[in-house]
N, C-alpha and C positions, 0 to 999 in steps of 0.2 A: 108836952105843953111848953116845956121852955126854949125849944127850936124855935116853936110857931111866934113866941114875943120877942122870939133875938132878931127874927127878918124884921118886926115891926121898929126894934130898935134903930135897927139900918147901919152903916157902917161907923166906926168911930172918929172921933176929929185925929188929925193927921199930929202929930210933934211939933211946937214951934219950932223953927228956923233958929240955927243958933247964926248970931254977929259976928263973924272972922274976922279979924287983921288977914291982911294978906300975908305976913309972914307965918301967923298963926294956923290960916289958907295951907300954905306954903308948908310945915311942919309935917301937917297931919296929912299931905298928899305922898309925904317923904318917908313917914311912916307907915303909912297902910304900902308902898311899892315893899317897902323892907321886909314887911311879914308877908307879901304877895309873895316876892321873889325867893322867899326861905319855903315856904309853902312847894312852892316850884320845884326848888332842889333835891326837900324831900322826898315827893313823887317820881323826879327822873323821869321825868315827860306830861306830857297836857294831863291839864288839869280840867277836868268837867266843873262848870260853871254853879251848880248846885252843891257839889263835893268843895270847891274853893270858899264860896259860900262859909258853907259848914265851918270848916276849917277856921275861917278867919272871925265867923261872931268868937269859937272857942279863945282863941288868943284875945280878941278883944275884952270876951267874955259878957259880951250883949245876950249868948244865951241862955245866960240866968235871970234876964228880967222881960225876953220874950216881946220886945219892942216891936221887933217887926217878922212876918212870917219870912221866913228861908226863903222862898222861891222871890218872892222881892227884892228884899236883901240882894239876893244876889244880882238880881238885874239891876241894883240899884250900882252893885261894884262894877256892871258891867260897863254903863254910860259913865262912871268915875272915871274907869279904864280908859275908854275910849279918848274921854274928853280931855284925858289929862298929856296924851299922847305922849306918854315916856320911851325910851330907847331901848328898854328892855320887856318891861311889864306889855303885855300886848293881851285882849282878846280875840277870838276867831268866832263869829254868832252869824250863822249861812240864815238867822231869820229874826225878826223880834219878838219871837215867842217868850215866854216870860221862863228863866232860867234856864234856855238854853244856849249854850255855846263854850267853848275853852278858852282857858288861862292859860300862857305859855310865857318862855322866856324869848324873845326876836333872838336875841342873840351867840342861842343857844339850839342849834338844829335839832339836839334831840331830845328837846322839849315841842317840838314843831306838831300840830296838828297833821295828821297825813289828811291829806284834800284832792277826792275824786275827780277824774276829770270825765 
């Protein structure tokens, strides 16, 4: 019975938006590469985009209050990644399915996605 009232709920309202300074912008784009690129290290090559995910709510530690499911999350780092086009930090997503694609280092070959030809 309580499935049947949770569709009738419907989805929940999204997080307001927080205000950034652009330096404050700026900070936290400086920060999330920092724990990207140590994440990277770790591993010693591509990082699967749900496993990165994972990784970095633990550091942040969002996964104790379950803000947003994993596979979003992650696609959410994904367009971050993208948008933020750093020199290092890079992803590789051959589609926009939701959590797929890898984290890797550009400047680091063997972090490098291998890509079929």
């Amino acid at each position: 019975m309580k499935r049947i009232l949770w569709f009738k709920k419907g989805p929940t309202q999204p997080p307001a938006a927080l205000n950034l300074t652009n330096e404050q912008h700026q900070q936290l784009l400086d920060h999330l590469t920092e724990i990207g690129l140590e994440i990277i290290c770790e591993a010693r090559g591509p990082v699967p985009l749900l496993t990165f995910g994972g990784r970095m709510m633990e550091r942040l530690q969002t996964h104790k209050t379950h803000v947003l499911p994993l596979p979003q999350f992650a696609d959410a780092l994904k367009h971050i990644i993208r948008n933020m086009r750093h020199d290092q930090l890079r992803v590789m997503s051959p589609s926009e399915f939701v959590g797929v694609g890898y984290v890797y280092n550009a400047q680091d070959p063997e972090t490098w996605p291998v890509r079929s030809r």
